[in-house]
DORODREN-117441 format. One record per residue: residue number from 1; x, y, z of N, C-alpha, C in turn. Coordinates in nm, 2 decimals. Example, Ala and Ser with C-alpha at 12.3 -4.5 7.8 and 13.67 -1.06 7.14 Angstrom:
<pos->1 | nu->1.32 | nv->-0.57 | nw->0.78 | cau->1.23 | cav->-0.45 | caw->0.78 | cu->1.32 | cv->-0.33 | cw->0.78>
<pos->2 | nu->1.28 | nv->-0.22 | nw->0.71 | cau->1.37 | cav->-0.11 | caw->0.71 | cu->1.29 | cv->0.00 | cw->0.79>
This chain:
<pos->1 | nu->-1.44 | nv->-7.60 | nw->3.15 | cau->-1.55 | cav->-7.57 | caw->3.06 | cu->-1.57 | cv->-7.42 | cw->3.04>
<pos->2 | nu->-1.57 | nv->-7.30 | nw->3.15 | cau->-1.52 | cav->-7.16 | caw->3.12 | cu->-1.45 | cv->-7.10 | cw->3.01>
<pos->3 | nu->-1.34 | nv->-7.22 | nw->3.00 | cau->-1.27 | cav->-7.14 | caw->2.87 | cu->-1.30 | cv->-7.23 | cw->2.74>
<pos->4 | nu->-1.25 | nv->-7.12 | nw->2.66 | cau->-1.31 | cav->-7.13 | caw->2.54 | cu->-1.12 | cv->-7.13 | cw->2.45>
<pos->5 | nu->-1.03 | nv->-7.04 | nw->2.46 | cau->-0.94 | cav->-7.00 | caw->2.40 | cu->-0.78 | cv->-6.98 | cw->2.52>
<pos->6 | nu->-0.70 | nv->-6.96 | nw->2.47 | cau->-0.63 | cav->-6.93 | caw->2.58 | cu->-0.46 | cv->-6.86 | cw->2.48>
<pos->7 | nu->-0.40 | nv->-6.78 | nw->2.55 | cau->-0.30 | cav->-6.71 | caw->2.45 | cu->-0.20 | cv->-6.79 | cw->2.52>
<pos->8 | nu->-0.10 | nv->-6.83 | nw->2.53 | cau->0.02 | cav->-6.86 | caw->2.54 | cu->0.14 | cv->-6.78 | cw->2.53>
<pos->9 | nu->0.17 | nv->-6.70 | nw->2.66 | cau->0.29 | cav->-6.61 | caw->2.67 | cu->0.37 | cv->-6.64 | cw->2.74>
<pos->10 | nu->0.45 | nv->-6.73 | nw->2.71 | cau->0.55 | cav->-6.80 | caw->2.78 | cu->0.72 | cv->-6.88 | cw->2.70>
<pos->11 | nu->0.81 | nv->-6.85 | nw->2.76 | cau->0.93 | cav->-6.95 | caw->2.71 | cu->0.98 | cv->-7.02 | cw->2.73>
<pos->12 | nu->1.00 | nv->-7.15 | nw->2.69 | cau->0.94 | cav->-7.19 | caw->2.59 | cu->0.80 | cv->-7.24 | cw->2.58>
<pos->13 | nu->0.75 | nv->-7.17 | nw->2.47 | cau->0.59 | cav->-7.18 | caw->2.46 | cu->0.58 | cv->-7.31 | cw->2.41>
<pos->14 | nu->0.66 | nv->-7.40 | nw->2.30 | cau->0.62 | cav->-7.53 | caw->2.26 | cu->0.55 | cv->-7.59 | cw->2.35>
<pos->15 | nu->0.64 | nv->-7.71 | nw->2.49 | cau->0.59 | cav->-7.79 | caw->2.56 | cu->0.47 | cv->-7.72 | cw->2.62>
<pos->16 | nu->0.44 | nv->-7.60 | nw->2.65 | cau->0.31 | cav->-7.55 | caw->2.68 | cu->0.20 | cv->-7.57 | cw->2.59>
<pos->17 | nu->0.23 | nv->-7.53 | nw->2.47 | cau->0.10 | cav->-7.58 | caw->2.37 | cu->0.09 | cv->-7.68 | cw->2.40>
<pos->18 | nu->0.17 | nv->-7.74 | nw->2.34 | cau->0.14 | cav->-7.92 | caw->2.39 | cu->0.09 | cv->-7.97 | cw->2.47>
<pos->19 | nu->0.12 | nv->-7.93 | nw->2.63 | cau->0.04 | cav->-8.01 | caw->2.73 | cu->-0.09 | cv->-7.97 | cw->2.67>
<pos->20 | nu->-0.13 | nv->-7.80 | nw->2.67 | cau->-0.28 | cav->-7.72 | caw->2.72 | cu->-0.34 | cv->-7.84 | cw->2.59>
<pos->21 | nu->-0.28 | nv->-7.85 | nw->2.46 | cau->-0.38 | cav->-7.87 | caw->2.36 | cu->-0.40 | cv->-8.07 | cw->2.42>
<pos->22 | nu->-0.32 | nv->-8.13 | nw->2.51 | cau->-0.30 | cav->-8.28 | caw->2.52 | cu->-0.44 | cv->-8.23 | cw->2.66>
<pos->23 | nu->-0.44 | nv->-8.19 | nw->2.74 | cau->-0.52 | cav->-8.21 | caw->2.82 | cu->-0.66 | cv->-8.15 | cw->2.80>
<pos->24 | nu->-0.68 | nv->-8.11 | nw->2.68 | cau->-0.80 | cav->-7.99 | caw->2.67 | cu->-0.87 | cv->-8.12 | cw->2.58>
<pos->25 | nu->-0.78 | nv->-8.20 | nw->2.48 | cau->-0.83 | cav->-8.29 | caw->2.41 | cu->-0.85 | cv->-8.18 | cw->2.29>
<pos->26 | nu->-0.78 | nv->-8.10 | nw->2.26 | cau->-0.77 | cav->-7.98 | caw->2.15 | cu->-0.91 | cv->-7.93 | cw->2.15>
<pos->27 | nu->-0.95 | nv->-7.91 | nw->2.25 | cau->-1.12 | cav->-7.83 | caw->2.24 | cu->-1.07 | cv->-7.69 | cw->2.29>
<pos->28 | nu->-0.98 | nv->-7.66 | nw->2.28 | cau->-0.93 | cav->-7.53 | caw->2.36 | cu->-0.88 | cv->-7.43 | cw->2.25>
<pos->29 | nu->-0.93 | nv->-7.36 | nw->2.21 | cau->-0.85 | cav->-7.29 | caw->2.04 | cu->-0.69 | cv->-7.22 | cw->2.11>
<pos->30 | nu->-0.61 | nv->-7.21 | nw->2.10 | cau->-0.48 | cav->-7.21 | caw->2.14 | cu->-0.39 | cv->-7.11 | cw->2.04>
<pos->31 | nu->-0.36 | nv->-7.02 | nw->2.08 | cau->-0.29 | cav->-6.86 | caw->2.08 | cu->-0.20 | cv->-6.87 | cw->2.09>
<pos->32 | nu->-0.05 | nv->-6.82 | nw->2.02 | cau->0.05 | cav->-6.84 | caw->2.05 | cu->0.07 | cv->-6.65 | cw->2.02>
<pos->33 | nu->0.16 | nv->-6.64 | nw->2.14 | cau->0.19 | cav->-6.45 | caw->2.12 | cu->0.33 | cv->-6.47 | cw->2.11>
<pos->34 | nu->0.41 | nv->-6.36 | nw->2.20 | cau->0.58 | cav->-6.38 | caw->2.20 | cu->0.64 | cv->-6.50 | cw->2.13>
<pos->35 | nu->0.57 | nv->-6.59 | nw->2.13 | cau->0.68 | cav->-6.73 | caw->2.04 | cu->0.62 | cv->-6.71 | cw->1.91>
<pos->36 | nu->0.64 | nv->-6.61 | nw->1.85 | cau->0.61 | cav->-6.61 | caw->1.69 | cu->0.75 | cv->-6.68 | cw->1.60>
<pos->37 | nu->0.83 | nv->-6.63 | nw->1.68 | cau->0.99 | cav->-6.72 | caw->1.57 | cu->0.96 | cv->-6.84 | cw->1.61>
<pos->38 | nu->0.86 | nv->-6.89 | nw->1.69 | cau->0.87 | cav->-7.09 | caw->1.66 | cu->0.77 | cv->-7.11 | cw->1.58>
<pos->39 | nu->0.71 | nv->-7.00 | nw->1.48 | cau->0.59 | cav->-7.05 | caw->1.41 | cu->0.56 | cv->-7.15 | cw->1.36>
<pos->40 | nu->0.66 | nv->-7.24 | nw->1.30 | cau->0.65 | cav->-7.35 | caw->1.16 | cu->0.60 | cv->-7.47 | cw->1.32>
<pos->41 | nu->0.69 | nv->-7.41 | nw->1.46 | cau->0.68 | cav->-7.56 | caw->1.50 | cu->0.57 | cv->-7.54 | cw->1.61>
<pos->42 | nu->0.50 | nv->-7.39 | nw->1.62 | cau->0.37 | cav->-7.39 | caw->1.71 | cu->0.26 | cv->-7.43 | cw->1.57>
<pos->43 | nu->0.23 | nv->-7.42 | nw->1.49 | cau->0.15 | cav->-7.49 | caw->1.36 | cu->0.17 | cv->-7.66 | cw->1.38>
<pos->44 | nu->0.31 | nv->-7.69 | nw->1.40 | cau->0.32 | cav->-7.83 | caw->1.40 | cu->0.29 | cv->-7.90 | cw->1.52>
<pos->45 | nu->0.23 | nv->-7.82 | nw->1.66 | cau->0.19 | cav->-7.90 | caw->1.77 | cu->0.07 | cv->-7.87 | cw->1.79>
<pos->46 | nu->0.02 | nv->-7.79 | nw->1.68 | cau->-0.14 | cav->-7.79 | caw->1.67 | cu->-0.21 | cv->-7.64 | cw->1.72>
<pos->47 | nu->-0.12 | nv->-7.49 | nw->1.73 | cau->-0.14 | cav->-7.37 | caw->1.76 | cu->-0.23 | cv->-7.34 | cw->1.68>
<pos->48 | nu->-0.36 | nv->-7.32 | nw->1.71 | cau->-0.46 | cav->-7.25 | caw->1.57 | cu->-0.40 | cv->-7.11 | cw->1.49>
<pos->49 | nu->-0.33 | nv->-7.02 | nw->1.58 | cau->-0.29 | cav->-6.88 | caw->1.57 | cu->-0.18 | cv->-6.81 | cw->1.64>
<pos->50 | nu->-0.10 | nv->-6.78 | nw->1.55 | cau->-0.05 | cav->-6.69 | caw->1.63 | cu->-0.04 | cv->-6.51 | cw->1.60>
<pos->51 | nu->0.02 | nv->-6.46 | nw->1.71 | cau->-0.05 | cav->-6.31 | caw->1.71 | cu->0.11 | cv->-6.21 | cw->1.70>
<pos->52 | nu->0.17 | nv->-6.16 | nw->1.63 | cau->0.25 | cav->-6.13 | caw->1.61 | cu->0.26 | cv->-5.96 | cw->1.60>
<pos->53 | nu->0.32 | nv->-5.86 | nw->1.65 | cau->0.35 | cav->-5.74 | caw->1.63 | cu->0.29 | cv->-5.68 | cw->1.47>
<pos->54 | nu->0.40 | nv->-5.72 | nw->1.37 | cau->0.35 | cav->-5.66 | caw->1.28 | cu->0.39 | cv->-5.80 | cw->1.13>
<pos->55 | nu->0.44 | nv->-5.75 | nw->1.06 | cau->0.50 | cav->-5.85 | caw->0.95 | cu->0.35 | cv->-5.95 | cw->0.92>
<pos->56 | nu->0.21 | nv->-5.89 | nw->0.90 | cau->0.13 | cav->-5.97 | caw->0.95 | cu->0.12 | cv->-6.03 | cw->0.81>
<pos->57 | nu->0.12 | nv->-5.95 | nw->0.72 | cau->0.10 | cav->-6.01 | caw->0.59 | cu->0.15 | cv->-6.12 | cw->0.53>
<pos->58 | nu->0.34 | nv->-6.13 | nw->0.58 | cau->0.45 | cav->-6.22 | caw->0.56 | cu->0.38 | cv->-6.35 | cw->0.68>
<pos->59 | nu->0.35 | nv->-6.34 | nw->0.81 | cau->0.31 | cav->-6.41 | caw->0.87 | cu->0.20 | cv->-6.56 | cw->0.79>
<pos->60 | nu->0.07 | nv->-6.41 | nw->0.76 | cau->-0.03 | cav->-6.50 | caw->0.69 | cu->0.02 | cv->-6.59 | cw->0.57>
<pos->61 | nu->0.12 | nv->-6.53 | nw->0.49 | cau->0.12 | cav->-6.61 | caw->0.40 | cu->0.18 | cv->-6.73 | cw->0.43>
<pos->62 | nu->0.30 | nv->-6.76 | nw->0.57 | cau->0.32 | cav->-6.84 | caw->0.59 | cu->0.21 | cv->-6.95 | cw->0.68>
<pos->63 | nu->0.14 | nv->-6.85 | nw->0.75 | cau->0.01 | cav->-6.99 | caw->0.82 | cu->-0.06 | cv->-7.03 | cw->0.63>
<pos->64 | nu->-0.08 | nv->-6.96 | nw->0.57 | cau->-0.16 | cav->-7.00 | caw->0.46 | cu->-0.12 | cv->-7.09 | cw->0.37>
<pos->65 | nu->0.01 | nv->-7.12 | nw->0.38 | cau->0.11 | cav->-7.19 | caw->0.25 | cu->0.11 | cv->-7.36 | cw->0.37>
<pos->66 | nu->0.12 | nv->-7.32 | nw->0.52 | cau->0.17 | cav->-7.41 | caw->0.56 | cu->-0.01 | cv->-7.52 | cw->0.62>
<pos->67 | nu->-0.10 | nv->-7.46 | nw->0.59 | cau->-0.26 | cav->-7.52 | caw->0.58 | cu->-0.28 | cv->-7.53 | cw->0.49>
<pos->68 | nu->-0.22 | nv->-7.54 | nw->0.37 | cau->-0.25 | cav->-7.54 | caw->0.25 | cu->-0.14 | cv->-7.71 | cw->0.18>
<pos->69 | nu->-0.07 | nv->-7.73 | nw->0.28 | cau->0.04 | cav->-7.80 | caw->0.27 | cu->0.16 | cv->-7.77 | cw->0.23>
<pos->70 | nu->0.17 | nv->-7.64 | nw->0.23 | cau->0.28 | cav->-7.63 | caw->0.12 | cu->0.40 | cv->-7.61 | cw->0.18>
<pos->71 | nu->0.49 | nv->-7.68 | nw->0.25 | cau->0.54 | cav->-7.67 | caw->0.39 | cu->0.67 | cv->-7.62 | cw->0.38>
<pos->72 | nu->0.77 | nv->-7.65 | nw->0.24 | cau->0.86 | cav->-7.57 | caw->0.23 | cu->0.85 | cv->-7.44 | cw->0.17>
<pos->73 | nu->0.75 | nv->-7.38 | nw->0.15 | cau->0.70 | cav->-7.22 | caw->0.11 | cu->0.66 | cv->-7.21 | cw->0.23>
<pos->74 | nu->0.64 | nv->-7.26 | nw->0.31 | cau->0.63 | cav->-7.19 | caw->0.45 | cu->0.69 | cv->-7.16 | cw->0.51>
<pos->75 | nu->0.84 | nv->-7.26 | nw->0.50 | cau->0.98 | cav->-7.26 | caw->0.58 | cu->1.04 | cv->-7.12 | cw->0.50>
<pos->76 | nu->1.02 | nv->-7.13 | nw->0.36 | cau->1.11 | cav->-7.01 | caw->0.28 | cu->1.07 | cv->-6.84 | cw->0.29>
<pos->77 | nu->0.93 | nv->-6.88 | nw->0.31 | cau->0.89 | cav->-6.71 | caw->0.35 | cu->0.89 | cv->-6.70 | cw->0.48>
<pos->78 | nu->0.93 | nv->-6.79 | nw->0.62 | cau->0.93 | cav->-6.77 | caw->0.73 | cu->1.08 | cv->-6.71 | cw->0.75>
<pos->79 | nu->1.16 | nv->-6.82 | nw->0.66 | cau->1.35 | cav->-6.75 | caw->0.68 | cu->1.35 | cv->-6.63 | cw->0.62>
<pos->80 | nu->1.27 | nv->-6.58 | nw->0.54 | cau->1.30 | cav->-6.44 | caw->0.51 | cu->1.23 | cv->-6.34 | cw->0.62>
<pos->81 | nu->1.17 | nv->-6.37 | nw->0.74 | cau->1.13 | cav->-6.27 | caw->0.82 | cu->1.22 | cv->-6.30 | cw->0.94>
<pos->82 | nu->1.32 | nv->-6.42 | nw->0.97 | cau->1.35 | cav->-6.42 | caw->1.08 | cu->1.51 | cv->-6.29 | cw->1.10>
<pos->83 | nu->1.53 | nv->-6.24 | nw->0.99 | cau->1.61 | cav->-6.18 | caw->1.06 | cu->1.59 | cv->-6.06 | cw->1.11>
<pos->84 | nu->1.45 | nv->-5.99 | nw->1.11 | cau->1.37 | cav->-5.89 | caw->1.16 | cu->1.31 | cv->-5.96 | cw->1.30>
<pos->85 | nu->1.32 | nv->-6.09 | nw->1.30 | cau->1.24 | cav->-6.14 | caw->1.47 | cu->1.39 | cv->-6.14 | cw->1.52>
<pos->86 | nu->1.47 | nv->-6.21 | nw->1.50 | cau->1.64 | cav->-6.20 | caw->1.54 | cu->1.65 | cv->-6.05 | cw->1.64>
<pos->87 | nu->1.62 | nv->-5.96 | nw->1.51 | cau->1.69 | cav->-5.83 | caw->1.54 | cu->1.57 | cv->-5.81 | cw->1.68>
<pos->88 | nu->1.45 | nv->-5.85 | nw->1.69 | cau->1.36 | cav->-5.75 | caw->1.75 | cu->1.35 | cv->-5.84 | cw->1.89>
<pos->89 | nu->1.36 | nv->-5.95 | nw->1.90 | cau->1.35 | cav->-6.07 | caw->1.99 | cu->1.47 | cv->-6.03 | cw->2.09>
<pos->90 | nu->1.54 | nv->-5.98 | nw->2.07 | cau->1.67 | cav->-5.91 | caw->2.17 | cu->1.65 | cv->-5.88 | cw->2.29>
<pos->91 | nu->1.56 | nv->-5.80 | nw->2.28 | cau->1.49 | cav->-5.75 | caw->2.43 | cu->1.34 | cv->-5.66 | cw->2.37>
<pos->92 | nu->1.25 | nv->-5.70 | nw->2.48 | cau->1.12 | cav->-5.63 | caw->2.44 | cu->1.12 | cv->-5.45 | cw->2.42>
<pos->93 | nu->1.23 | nv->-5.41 | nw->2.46 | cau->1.22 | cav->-5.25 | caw->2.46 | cu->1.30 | cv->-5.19 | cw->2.32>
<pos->94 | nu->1.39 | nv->-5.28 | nw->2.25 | cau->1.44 | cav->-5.28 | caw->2.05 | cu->1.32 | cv->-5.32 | cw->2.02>
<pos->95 | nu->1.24 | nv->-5.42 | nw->2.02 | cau->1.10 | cav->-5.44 | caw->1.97 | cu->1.02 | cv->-5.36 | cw->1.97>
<pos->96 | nu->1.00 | nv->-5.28 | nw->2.03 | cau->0.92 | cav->-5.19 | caw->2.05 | cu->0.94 | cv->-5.03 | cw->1.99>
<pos->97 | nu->1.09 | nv->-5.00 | nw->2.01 | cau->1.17 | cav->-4.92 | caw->1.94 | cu->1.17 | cv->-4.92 | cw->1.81>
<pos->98 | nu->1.17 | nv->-5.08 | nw->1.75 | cau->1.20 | cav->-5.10 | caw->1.62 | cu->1.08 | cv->-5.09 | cw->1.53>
<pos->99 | nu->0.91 | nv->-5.14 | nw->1.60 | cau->0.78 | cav->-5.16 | caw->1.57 | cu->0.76 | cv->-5.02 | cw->1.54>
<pos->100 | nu->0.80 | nv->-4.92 | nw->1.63 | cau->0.74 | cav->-4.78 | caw->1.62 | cu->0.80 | cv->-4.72 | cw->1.50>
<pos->101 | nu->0.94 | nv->-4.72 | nw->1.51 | cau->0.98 | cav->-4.70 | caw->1.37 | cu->0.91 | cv->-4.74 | cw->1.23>
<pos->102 | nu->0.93 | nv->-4.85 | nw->1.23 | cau->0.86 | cav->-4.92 | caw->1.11 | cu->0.69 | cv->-4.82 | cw->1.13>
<pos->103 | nu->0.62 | nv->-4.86 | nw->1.22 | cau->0.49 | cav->-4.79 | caw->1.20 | cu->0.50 | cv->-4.71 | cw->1.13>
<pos->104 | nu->0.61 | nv->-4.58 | nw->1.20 | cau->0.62 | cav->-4.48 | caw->1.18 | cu->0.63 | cv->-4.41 | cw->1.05>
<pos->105 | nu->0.76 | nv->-4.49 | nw->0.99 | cau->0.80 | cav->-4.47 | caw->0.83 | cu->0.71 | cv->-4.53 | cw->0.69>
<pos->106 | nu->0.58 | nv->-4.60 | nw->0.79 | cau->0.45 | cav->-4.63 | caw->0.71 | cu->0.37 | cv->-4.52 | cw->0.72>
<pos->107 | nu->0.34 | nv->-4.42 | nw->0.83 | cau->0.25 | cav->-4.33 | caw->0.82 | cu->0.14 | cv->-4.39 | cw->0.96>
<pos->108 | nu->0.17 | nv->-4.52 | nw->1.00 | cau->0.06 | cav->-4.50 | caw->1.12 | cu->0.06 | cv->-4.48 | cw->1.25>
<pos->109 | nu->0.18 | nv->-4.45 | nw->1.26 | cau->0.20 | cav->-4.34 | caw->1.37 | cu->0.30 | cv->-4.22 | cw->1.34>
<pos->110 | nu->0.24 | nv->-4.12 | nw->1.44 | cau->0.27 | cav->-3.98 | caw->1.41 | cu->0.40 | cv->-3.93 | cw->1.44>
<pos->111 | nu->0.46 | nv->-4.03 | nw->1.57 | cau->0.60 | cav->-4.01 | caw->1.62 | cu->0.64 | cv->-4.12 | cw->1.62>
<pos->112 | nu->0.79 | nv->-4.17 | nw->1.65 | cau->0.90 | cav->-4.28 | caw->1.68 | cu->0.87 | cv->-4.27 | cw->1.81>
<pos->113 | nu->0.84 | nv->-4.18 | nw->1.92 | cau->0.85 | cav->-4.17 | caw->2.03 | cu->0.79 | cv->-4.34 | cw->2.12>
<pos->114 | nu->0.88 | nv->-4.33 | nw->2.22 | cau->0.82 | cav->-4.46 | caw->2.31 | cu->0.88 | cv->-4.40 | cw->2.48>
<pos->115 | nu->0.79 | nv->-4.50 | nw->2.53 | cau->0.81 | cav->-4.44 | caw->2.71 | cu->0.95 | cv->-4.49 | cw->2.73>
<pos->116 | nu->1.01 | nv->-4.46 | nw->2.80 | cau->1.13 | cav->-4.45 | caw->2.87 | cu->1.13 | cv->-4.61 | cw->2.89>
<pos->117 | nu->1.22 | nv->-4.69 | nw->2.81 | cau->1.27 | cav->-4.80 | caw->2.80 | cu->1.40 | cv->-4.86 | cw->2.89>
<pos->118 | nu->1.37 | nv->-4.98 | nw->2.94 | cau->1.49 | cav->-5.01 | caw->3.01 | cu->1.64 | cv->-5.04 | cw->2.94>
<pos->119 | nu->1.59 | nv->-5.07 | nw->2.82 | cau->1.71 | cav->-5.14 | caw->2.75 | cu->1.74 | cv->-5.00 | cw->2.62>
<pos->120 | nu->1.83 | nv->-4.97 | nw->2.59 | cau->1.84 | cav->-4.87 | caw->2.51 | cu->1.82 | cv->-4.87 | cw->2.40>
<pos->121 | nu->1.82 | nv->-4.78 | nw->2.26 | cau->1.82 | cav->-4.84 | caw->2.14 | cu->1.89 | cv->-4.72 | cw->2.08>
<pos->122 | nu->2.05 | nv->-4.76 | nw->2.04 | cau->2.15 | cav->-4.71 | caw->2.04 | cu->2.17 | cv->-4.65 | cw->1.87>
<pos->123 | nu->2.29 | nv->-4.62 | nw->1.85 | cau->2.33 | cav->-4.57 | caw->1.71 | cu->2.34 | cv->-4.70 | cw->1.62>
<pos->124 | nu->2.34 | nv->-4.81 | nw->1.66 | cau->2.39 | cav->-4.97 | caw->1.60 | cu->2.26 | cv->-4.98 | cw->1.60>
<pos->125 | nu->2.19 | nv->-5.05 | nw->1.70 | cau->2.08 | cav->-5.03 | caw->1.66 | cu->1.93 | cv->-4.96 | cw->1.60>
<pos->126 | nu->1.97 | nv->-4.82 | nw->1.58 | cau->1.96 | cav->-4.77 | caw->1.47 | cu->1.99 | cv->-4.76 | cw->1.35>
<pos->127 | nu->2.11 | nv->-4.79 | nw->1.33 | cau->2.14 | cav->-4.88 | caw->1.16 | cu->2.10 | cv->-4.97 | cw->1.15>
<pos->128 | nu->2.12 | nv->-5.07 | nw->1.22 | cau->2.03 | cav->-5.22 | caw->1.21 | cu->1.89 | cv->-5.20 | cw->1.19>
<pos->129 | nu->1.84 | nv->-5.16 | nw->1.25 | cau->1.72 | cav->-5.08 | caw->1.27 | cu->1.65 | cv->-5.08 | cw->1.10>
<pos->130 | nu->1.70 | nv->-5.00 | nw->1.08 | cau->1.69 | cav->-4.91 | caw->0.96 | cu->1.73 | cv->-5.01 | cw->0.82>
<pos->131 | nu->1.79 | nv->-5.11 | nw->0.86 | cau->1.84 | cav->-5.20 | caw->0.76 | cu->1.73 | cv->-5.24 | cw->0.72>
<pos->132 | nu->1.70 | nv->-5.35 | nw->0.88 | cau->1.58 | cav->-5.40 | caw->0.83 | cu->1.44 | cv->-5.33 | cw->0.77>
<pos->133 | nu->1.41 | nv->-5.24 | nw->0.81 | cau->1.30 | cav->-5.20 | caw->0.74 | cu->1.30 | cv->-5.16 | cw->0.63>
<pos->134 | nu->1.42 | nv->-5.11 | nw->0.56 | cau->1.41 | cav->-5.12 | caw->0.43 | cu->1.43 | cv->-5.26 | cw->0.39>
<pos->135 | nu->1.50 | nv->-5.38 | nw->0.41 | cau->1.47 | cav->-5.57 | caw->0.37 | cu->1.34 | cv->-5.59 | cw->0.41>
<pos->136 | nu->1.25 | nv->-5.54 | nw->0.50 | cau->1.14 | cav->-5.58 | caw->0.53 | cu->1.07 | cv->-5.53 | cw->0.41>
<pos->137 | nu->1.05 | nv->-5.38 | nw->0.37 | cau->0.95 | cav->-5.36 | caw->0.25 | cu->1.05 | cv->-5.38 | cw->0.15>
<pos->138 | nu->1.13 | nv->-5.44 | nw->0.09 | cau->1.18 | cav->-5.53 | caw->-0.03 | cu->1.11 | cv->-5.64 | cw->-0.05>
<pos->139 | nu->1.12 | nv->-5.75 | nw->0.08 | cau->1.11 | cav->-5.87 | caw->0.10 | cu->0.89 | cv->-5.89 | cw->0.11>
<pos->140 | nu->0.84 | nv->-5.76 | nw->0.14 | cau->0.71 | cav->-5.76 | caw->0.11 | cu->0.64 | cv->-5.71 | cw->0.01>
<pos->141 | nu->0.71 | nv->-5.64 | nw->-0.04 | cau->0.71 | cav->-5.60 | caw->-0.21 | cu->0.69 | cv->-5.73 | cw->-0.35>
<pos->142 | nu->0.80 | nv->-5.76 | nw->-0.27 | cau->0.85 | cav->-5.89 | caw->-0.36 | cu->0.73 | cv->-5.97 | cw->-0.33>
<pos->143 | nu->0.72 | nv->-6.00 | nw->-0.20 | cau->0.57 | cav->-6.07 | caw->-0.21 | cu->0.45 | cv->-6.03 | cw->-0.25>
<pos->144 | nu->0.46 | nv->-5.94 | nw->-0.29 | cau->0.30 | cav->-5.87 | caw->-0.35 | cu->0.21 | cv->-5.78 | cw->-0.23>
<pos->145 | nu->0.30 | nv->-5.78 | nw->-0.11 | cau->0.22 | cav->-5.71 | caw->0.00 | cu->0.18 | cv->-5.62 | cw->-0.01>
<pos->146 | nu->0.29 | nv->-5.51 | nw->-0.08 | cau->0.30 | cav->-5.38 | caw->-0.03 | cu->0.23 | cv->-5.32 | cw->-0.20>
């Protein structure tokens, strides 16, 4: 009765939503964080939200298309973001590497800089890098985000 909400940071997060939302009797509003690339199927086990890095606009339009019913415009603008969760989902310290960038080359942050990372983020991953964020503001352009 204390709680009210709960995030879910775990892998795999599915069978976890599922029990918390089967034992709460879905009175529990239910978070999904790191499992953003299961989006279509944390929506389908009854996730109110999920909480994602950045891409938030491509995100919403997919929670919005897919509450709206529109389920294969939800699957089609979700496969256009997965190859930026692909690229970032590698290890938490390219995600992070990759987020600052992108910030960065938007203007809301002042440096690329990040704390001393365990995993590297190399000259490949710097082209890759760099790929996507220019397919990312194509791919949000095209949707009217940007």
């Amino acid at each position: 009765p204390a709680f009210r909400c709960l995030k879910v940071e775990v892998r795999p997060a599915g069978p976890k939503y599922s029990a918390v939302i089967e034992a709460t009797d879905g009175r529990l509003h239910v978070s999904g964080g790191w499992a953003a690339d299961q989006m279509i199927e944390s929506l389908d086990r009854g996730v109110d939200v999920v909480m994602p890095t950045a891409m938030t606009g491509l995100y919403r339009r997919v929670y919005d298309c897919w509450h709206r019913g529109e389920r294969d415009e939800a699957r089609a603008v979700f496969a256009k973001i997965l190859p930026v969760i692909a690229f970032t989902r590698q290890h938490i310290d390219v995600s992070i590497h990759f987020y600052k960038r992108l910030f960065h080359r938007r203007g809301i942050f002042r440096t690329e800089r990040t704390r001393r990372p365990a995993a590297s983020y190399d000259e490949h991953h710097e082209r890759q890098g760099e790929w996507l964020i220019e397919y990312l503001g194509q791919t949000e352009a095209e949707a009217g985000l940007l």
